[in-house]
C-alpha positions as CSV (number, residue, x, y, z in Angstrom):
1,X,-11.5,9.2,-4.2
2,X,-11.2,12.4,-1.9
3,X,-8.4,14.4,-1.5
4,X,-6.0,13.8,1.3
5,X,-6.5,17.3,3.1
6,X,-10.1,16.1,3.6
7,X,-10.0,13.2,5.0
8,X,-11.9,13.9,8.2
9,X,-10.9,10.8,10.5
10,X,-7.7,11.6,12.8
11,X,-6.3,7.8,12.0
12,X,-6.9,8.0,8.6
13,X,-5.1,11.6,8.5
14,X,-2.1,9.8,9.9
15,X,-2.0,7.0,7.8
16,X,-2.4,9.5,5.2
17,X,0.8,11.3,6.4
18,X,2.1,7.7,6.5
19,X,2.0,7.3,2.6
20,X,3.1,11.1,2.1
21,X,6.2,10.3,4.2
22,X,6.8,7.3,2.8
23,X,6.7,8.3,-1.1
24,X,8.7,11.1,-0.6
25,X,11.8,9.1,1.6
26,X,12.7,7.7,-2.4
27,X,14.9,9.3,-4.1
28,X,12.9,9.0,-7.5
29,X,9.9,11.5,-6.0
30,X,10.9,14.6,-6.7
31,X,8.2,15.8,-4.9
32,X,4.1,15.0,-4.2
33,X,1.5,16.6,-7.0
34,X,-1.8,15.4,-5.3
35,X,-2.6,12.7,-2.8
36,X,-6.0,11.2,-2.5
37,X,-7.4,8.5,-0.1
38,X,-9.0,5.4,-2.6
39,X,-10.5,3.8,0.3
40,X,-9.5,2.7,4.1
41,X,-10.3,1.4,7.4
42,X,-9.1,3.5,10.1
43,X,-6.1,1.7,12.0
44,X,-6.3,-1.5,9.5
45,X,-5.5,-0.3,5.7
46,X,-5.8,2.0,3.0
47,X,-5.2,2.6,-0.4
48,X,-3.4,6.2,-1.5
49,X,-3.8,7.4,-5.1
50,X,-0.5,10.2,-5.9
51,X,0.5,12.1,-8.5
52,X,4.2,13.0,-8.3
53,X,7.1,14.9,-10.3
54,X,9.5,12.2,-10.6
55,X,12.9,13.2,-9.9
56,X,14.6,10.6,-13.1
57,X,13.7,9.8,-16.1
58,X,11.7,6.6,-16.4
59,X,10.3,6.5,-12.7
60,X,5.9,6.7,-13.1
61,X,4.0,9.5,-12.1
62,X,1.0,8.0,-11.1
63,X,1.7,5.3,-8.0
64,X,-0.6,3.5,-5.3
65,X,0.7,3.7,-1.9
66,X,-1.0,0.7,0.4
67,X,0.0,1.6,4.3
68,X,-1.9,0.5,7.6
69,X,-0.6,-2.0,10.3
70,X,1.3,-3.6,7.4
71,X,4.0,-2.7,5.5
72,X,4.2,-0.2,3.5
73,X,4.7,0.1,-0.6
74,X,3.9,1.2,-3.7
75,X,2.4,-0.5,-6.6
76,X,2.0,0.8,-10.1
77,X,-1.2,-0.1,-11.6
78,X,-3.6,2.1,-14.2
79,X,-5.9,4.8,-12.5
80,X,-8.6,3.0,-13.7
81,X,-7.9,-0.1,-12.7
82,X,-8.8,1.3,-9.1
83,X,-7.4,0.4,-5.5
84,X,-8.9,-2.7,-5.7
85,X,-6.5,-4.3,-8.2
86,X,-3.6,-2.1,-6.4
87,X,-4.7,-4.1,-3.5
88,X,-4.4,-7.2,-5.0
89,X,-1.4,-6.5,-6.5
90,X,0.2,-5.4,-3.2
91,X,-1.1,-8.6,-1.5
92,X,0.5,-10.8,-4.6
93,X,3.7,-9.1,-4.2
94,X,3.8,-9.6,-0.9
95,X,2.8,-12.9,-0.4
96,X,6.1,-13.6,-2.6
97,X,7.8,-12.0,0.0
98,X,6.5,-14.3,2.8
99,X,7.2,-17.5,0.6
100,X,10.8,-16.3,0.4
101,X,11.3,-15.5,3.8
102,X,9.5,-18.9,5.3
103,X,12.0,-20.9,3.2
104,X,15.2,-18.6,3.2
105,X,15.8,-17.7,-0.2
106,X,17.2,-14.2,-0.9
107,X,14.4,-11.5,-1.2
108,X,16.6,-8.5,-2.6
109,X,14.6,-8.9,-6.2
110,X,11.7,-8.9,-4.2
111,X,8.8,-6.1,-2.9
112,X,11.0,-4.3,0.1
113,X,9.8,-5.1,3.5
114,X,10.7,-3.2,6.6
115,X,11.5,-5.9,8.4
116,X,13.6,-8.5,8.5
117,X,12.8,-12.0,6.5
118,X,12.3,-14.1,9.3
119,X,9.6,-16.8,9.9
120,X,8.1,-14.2,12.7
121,X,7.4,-11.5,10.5
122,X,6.5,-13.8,7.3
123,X,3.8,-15.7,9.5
124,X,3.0,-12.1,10.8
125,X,2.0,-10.8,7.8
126,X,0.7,-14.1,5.9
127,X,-2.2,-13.4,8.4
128,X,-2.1,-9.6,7.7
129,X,-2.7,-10.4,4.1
130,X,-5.2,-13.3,4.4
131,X,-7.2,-11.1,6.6
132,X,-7.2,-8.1,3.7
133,X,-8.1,-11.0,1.0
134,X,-11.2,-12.1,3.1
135,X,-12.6,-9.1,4.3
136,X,-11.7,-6.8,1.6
137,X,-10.9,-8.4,-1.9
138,X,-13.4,-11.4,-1.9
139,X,-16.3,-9.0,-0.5
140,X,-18.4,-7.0,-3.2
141,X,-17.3,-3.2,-3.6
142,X,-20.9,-2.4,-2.2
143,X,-20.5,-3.8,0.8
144,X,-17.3,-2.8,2.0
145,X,-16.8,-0.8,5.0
146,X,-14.9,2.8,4.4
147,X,-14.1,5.7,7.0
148,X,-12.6,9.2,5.9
């Protein structure tokens, strides 16, 4: 992982501001210790490692923020588990999200989304996350492409 502030690709420096903005539009981050890029393809994805001071009690200081032309979250997953597995877990969570929104159930216990639960933007990002689990999740670590 490098630190955000040396990330030397301009697209990966906004996504990068991207994840800043977006951790610190939650109440519970009471502001941004350290931010450091995991991995990322310039314009696609990448995977933020933060440190924060949470702002209430209960609410992790360590967080994975996942951002690119998808929606953005965070996940909480060990350090060591890496951004792989935060990754995956973003893609589980919001393939559960997509399964709500094709068949209409309620999604307010779900993963937020910034857009609404219709079938456009649930078949929209089905293929985002398909195209993340074939490229990026099923291919070794070795062989994976990175910018920074």
């Amino acid at each position: 992982m490098i630190p955000a502030c040396r990330i030397r690709s301009a697209e990966l420096q906004e996504l990068a501001r991207e994840a800043h903005d977006f951790l610190s539009s939650h109440t519970w981050c009471g502001g941004i210790e350290s931010q450091h890029l995991a991995w990322g393809i310039a314009g696609v994805v990448a995977v933020f490692f933060f440190r924060i001071s949470p702002a209430a009690a209960g609410v992790d200081k360590d967080l994975w923020v996942v951002v690119g032309d998808i929606p953005p979250a965070y996940i909480v997953t060990p350090k060591r588990d890496g951004w792989q597995s935060a990754l995956r877990g973003y893609v589980r969570e919001m393939r559960r999200w997509v399964r709500a929104a094709r068949a209409r159930r309620p999604i307010e216990k779900l993963i937020p989304v910034n857009v609404p639960p219709s079938l456009e933007y649930a078949n929209m990002l089905a293929s985002r996350l398909a195209f993340i689990t074939r490229e990026f999740l099923s291919a070794p670590s070795g062989s994976l492409p990175r910018n920074v």
